[in-house]
Every structure is written in structure tokens, then in C-alpha cells.
MIMARBA-320830 format. One record per residue: residue in three letters; x, y, z of N, C-alpha, C, O in turn. Coordinates in steps of 0.05 Angstrom, whole numbers. Layout:
BEGIN
+------+--------+--------+--------+--------+--------+--------+--------+--------+--------+--------+--------+--------+
: code :     nu :     nv :     nw :    cau :    cav :    caw :     cu :     cv :     cw :     ou :     ov :     ow :
+------+--------+--------+--------+--------+--------+--------+--------+--------+--------+--------+--------+--------+
:  ALA :      X :      Y :      Z :      X :      Y :      Z :      X :      Y :      Z :      X :      Y :      Z :
...
+------+--------+--------+--------+--------+--------+--------+--------+--------+--------+--------+--------+--------+
//
This chain:
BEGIN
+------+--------+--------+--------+--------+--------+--------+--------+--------+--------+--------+--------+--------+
: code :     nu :     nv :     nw :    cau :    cav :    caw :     cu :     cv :     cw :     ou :     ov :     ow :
+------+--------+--------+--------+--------+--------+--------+--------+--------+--------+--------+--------+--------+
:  UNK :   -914 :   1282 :    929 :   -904 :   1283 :    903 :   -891 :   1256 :    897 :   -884 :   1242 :    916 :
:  UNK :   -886 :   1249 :    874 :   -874 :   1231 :    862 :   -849 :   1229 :    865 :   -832 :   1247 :    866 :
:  UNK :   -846 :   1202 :    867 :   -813 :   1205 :    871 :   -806 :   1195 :    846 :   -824 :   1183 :    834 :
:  UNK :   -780 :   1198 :    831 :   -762 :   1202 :    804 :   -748 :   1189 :    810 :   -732 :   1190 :    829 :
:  UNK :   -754 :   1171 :    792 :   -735 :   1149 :    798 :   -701 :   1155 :    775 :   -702 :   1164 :    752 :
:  UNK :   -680 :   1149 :    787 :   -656 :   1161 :    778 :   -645 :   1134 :    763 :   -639 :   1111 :    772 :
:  UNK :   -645 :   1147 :    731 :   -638 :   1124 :    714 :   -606 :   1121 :    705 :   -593 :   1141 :    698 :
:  UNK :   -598 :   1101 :    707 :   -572 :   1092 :    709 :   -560 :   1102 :    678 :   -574 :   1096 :    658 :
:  UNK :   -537 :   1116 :    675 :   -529 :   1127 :    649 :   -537 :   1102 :    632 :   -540 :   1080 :    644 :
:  UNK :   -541 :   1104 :    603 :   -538 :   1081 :    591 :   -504 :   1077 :    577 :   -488 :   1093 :    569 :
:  UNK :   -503 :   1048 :    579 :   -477 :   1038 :    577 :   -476 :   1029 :    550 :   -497 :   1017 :    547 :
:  UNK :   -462 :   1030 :    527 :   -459 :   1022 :    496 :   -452 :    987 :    510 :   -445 :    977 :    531 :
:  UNK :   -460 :    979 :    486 :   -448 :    946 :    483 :   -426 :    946 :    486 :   -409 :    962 :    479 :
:  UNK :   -424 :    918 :    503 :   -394 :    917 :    515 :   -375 :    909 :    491 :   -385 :    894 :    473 :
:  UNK :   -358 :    914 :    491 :   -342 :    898 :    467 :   -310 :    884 :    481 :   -301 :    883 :    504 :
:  UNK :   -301 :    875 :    455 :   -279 :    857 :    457 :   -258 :    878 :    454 :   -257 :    889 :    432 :
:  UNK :   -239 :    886 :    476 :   -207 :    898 :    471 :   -196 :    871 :    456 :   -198 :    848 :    464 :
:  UNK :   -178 :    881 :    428 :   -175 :    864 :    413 :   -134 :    870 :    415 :   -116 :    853 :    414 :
:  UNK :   -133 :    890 :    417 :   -107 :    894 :    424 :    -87 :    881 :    441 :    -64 :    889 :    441 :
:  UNK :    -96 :    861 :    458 :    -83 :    849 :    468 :    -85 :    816 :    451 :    -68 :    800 :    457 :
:  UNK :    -95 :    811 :    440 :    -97 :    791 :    422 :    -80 :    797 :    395 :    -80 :    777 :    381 :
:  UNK :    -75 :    806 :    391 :    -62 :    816 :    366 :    -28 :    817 :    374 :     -9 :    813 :    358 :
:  UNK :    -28 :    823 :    403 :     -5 :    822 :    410 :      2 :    795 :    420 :     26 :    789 :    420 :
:  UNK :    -12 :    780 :    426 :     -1 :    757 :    429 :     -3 :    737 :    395 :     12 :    718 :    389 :
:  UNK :    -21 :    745 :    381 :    -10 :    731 :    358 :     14 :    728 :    350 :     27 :    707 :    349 :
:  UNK :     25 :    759 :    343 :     42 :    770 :    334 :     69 :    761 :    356 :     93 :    765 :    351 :
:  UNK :     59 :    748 :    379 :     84 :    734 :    388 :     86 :    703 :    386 :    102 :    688 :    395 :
:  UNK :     69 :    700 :    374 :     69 :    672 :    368 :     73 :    670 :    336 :     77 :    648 :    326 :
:  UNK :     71 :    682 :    328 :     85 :    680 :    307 :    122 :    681 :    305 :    136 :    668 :    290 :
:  UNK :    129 :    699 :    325 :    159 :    703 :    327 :    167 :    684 :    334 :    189 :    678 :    324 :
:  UNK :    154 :    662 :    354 :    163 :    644 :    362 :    166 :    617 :    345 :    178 :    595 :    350 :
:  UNK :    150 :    628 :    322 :    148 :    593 :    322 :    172 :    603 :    294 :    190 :    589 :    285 :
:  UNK :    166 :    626 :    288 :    195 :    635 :    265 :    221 :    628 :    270 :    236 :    618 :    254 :
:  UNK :    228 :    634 :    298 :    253 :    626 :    310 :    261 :    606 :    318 :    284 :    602 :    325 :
:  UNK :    236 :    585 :    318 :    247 :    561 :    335 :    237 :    545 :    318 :    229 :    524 :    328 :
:  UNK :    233 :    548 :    289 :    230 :    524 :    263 :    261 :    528 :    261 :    277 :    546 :    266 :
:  UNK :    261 :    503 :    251 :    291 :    503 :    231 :    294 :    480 :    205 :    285 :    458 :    211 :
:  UNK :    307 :    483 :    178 :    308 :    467 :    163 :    316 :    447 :    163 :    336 :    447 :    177 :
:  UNK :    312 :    428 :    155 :    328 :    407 :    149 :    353 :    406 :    134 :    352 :    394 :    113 :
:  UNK :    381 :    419 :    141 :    401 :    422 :    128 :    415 :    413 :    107 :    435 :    421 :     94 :
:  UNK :    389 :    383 :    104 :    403 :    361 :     72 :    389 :    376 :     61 :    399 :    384 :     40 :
:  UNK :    356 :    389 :     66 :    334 :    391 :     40 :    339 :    425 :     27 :    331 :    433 :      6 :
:  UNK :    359 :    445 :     55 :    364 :    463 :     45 :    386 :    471 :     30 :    385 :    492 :     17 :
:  UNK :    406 :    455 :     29 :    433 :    453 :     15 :    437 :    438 :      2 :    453 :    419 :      3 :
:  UNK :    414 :    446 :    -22 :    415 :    419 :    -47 :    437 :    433 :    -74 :    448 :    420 :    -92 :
:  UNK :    437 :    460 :    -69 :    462 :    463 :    -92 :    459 :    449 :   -118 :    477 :    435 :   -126 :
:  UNK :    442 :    452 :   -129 :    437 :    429 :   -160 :    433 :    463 :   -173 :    425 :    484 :   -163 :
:  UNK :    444 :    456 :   -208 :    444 :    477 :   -218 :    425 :    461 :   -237 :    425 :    437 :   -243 :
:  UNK :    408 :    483 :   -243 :    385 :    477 :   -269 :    393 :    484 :   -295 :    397 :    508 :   -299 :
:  UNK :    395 :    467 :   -315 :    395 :    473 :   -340 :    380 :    503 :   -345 :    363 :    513 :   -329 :
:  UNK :    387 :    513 :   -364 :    365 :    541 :   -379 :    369 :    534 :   -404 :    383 :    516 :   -414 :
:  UNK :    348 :    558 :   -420 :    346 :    559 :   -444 :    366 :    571 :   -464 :    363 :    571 :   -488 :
:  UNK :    385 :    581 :   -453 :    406 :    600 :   -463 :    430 :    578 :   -470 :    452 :    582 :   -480 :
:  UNK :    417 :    550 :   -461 :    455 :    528 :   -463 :    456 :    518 :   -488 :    439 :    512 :   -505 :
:  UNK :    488 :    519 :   -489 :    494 :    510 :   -523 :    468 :    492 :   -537 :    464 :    471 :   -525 :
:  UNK :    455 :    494 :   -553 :    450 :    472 :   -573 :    469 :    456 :   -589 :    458 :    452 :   -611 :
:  UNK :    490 :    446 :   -588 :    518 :    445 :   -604 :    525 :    422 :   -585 :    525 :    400 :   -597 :
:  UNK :    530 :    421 :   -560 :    525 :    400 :   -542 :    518 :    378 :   -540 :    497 :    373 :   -528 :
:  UNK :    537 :    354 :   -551 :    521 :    330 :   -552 :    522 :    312 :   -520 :    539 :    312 :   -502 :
:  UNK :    504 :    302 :   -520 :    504 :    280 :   -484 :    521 :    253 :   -494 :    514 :    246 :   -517 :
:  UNK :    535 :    242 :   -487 :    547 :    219 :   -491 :    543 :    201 :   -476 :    559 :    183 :   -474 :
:  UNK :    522 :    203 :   -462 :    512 :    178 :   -448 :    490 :    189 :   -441 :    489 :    211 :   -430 :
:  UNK :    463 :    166 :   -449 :    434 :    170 :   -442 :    430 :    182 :   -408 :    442 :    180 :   -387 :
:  UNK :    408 :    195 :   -419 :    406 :    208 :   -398 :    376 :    182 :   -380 :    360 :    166 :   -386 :
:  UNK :    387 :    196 :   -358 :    362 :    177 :   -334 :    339 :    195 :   -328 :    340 :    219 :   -320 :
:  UNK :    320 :    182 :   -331 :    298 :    189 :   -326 :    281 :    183 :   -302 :    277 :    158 :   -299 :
:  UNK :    271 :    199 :   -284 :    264 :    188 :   -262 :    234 :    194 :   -249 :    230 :    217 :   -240 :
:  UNK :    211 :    170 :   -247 :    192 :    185 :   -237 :    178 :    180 :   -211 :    186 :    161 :   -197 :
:  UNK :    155 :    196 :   -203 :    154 :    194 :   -180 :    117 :    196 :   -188 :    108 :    217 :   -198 :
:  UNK :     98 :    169 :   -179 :     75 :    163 :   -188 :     62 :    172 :   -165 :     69 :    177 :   -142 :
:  UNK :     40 :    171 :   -179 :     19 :    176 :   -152 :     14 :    167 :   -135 :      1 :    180 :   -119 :
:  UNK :     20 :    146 :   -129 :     25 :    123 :   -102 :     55 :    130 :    -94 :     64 :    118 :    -74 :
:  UNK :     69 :    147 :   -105 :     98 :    149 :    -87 :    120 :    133 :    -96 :    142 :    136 :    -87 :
:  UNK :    111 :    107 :   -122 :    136 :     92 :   -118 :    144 :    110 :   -139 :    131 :    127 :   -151 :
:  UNK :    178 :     99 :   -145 :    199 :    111 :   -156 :    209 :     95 :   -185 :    229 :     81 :   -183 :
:  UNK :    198 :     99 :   -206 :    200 :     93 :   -225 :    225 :    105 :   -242 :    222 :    128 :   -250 :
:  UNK :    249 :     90 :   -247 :    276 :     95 :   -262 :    275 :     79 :   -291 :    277 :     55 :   -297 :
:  UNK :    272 :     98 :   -304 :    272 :     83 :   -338 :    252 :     56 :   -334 :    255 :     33 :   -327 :
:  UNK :    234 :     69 :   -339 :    208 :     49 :   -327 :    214 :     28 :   -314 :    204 :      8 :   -324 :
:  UNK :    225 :     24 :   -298 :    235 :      4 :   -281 :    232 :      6 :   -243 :    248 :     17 :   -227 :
:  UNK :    207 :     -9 :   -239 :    197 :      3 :   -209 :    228 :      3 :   -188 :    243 :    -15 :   -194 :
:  UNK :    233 :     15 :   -173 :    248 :     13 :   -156 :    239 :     23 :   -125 :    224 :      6 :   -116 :
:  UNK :    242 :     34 :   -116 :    230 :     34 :    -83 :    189 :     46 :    -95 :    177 :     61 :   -110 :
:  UNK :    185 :     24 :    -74 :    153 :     20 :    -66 :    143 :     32 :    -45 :    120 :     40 :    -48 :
:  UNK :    154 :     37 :    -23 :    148 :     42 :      7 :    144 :     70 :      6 :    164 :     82 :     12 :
:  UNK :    114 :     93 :     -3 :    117 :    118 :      3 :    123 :    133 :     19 :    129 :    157 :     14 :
:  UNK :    122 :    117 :     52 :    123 :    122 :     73 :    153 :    125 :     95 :    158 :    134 :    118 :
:  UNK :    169 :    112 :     71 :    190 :    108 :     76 :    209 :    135 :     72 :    199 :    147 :     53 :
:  UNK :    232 :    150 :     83 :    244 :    169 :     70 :    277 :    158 :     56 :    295 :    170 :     44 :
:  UNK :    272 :    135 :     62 :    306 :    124 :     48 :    296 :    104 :     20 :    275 :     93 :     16 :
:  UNK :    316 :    105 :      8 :    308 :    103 :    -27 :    339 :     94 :    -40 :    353 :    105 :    -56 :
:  UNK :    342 :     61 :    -20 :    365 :     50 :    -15 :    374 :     40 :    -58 :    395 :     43 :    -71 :
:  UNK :    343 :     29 :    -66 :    350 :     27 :    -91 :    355 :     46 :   -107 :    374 :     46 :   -122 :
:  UNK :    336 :     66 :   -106 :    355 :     90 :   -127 :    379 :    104 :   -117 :    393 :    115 :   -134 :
:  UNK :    385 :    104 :    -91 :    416 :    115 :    -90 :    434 :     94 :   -110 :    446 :    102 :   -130 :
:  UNK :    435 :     64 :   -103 :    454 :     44 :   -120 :    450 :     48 :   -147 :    473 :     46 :   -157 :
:  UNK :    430 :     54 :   -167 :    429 :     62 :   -196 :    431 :     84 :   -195 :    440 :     92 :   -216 :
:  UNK :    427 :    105 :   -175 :    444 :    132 :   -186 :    483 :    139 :   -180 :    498 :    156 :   -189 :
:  UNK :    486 :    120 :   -164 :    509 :    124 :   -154 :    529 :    101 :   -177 :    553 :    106 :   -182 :
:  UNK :    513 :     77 :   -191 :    526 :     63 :   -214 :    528 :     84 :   -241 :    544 :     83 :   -260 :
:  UNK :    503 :    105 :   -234 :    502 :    114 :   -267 :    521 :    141 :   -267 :    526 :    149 :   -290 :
:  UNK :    528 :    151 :   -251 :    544 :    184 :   -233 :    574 :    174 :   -249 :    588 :    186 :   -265 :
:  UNK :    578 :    139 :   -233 :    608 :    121 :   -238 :    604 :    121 :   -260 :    627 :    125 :   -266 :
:  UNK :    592 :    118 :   -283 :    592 :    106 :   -308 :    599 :    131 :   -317 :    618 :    131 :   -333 :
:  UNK :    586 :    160 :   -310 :    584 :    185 :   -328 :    611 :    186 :   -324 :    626 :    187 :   -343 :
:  UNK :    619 :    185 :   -302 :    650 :    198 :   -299 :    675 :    185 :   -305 :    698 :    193 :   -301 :
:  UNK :    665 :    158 :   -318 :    691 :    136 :   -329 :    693 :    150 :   -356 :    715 :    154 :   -366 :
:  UNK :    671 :    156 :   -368 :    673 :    172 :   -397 :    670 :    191 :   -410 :    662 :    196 :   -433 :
:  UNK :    682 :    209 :   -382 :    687 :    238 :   -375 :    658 :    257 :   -384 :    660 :    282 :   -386 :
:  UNK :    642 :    248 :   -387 :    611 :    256 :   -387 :    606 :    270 :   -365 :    622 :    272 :   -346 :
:  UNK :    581 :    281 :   -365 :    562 :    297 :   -343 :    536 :    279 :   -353 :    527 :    272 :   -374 :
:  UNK :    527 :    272 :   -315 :    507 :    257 :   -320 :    481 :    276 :   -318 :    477 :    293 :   -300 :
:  UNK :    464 :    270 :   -340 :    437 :    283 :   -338 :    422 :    268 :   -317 :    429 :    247 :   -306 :
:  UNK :    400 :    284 :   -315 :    378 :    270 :   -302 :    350 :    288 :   -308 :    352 :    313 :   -309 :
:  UNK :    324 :    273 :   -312 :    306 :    283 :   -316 :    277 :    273 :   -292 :    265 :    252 :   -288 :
:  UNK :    275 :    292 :   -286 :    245 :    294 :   -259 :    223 :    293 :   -270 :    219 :    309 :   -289 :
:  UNK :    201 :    274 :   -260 :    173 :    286 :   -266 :    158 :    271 :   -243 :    167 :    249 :   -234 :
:  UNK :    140 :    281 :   -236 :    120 :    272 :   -201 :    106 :    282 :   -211 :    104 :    305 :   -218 :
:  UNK :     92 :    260 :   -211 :     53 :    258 :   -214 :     37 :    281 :   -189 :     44 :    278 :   -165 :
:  UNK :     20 :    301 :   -196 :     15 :    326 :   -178 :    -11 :    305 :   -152 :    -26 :    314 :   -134 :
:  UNK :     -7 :    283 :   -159 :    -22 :    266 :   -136 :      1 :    255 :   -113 :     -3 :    248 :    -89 :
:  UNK :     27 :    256 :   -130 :     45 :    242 :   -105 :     53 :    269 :    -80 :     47 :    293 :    -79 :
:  UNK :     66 :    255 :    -65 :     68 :    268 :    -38 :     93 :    283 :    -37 :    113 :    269 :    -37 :
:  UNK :     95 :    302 :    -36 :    115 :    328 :    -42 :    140 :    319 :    -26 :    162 :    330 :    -32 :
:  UNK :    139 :    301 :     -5 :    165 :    293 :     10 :    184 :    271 :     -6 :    207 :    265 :     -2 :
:  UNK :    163 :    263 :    -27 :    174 :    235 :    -44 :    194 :    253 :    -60 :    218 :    247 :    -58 :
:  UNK :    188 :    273 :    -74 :    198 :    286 :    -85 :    223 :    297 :    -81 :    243 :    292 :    -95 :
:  UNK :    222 :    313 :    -63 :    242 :    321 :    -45 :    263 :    293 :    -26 :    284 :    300 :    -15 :
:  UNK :    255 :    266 :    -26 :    271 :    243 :    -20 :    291 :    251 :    -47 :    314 :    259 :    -43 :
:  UNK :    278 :    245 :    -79 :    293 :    235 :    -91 :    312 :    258 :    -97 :    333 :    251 :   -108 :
:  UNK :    307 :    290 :    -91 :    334 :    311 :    -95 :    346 :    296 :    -73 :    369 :    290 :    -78 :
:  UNK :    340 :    290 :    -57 :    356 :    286 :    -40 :    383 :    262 :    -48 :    407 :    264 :    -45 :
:  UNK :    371 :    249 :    -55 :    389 :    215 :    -69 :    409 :    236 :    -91 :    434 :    235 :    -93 :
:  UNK :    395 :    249 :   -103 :    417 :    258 :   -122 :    435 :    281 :   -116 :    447 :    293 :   -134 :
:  UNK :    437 :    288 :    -91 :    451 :    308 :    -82 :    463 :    287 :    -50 :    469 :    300 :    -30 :
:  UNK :    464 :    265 :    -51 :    478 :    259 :    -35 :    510 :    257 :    -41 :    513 :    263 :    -65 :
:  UNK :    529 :    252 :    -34 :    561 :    262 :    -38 :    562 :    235 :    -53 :    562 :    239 :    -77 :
:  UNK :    563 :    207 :    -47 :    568 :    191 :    -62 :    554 :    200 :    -95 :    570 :    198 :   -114 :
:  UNK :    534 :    207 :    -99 :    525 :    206 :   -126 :    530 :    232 :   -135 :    542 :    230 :   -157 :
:  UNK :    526 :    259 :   -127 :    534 :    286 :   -137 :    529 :    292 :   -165 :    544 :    303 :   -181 :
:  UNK :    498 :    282 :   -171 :    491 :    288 :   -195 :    476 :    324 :   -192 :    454 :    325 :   -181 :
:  UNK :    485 :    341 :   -199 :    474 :    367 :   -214 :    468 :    378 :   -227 :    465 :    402 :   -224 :
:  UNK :    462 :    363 :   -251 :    451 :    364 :   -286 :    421 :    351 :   -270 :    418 :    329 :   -260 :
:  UNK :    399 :    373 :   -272 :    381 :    356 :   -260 :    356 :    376 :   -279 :    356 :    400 :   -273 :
:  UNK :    339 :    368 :   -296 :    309 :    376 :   -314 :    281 :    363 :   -290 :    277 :    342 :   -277 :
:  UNK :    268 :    388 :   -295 :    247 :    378 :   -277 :    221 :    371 :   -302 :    223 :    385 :   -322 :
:  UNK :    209 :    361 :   -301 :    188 :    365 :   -325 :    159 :    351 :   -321 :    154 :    331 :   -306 :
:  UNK :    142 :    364 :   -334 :    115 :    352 :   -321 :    105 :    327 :   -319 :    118 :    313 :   -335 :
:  UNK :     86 :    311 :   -305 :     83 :    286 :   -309 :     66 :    276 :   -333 :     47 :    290 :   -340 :
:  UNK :     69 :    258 :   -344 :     52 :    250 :   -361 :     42 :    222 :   -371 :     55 :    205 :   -383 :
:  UNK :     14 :    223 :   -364 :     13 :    184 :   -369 :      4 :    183 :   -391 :    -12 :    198 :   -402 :
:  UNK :     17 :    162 :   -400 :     14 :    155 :   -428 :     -7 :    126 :   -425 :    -15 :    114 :   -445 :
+------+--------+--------+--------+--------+--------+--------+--------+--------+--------+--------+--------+--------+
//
């Protein structure tokens, strides 16, 4: 007689246990949560924003500064180029014209305005340099308008 040959159960496709991957994401994620931390100048900028609810009745008694930030990064103050170096994070010239114009607001008991606009090509750290200049303690400007860019 024949011999019968004895066929091995069939086995389903092997697959991937994914549960252990998921658990280690999910710890690498904790980790990297816990062990980022801010930059304590860029998180404690304390600037209050104008709204739409403020007096109209309100006159400014001293021009307000305007400040921009181009697509190449440099730092344009009342059209007047001032720091060039995008690469740079210190912005030695606009601290001295914001820190002359802060002195000027407060000789004639004014609040100094300021108005923002960055070109959506410049580099989001430029941006964040120049809150930074105006929230440094020498200048303590907090009247601060952000507004869109626009080339004329």
C-alpha cells in the first residue's frame, strides 16, 4: 500500500506584531516632550496687542515706528535698512533705534507704538529676533500691531 504522506498544518502569513512598536513610539515621543525646553526670552515676551474695542478718541503724540522684515531677512525701520545679516540672531542696530525711540516716547509721557510686517518668504526666527529687541528691558516697548506685508 501507499504510504500518506503527512501534510504539515498550513501556517497563515506571517505578520508584523505591531504592538511593540507603538510602544516604543509612544516613548519617544515622551521623551523628546520632556527633554525640549523653550527658550525663556522667546517664551516671556509679555507684549499686549492692541484690539478692536480701543478708544477711537485716542490721539498718538509721537509717530509711530514701523518695522519690517523682507524676504532676504534684512530689517527695514521707516524704510531705512538696518541689520543685513539673516543669519545672525543679534540686531545690535535696531535695539539702538528702538531703545532711542522707547527714550523719546517716555520724555513726552507718550506710549510708544510699533507696527510689524514680514514678508511670508522671510525666516520665522527673523521675526521672532525682532519681538525679541522690543521686549528686551532696555527698550520695553508693548504697544506692538502686527500687519501683513506689502510691496509696493
Amino acid at each position: 500500500m501507499g504510504r500518506r504522506r503527512r501534510q504539515a498544518p498550513k501556517e497563515e502569513d506571517p505578520g508584523l506584531d505591531m504592538s511593540s512598536l507603538i510602544d516604543v513610539s509612544f516613548l519617544l515621543l515622551i521623551y523628546f516632550l520632556v527633554t525640549s525646553t523653550l527658550d525663556p526670552k522667546e517664551a516671556d515676551l509679555g507684549m499686549t496687542m492692541p484690539t478692536s474695542q480701543s478708544s477711537s478718541s485716542q490721539e498718538v503724540e509721537i509717530d509711530q515706528m514701523t518695522i519690517e522684515v523682507n524676504g532676504a531677512g534684512h530689517i527695514v525701520v521707516n524704510e531705512e535698512v538696518l541689520d543685513t545679516d539673516p543669519d545672525s540672531r543679534e540686531v545690535p542696530m535696531l535695539l539702538d533705534r528702538l531703545t532711542t525711540y522707547a527714550e523719546s516716547a517716555r520724555l513726552t509721557d507718550s506710549k510708544p507704538m510699533v507696527i510689524i510686517a514680514a514678508d511670508d518668504a522671510a525666516k520665522g526666527q527673523r521675526f521672532v529676533d525682532v519681538l525679541n529687541a522690543l521686549a528686551d528691558q532696555d527698550v520695553g516697548i508693548k504697544n506692538v500691531t502686527i500687519s501683513g506685508f506689502t510691496e509696493e
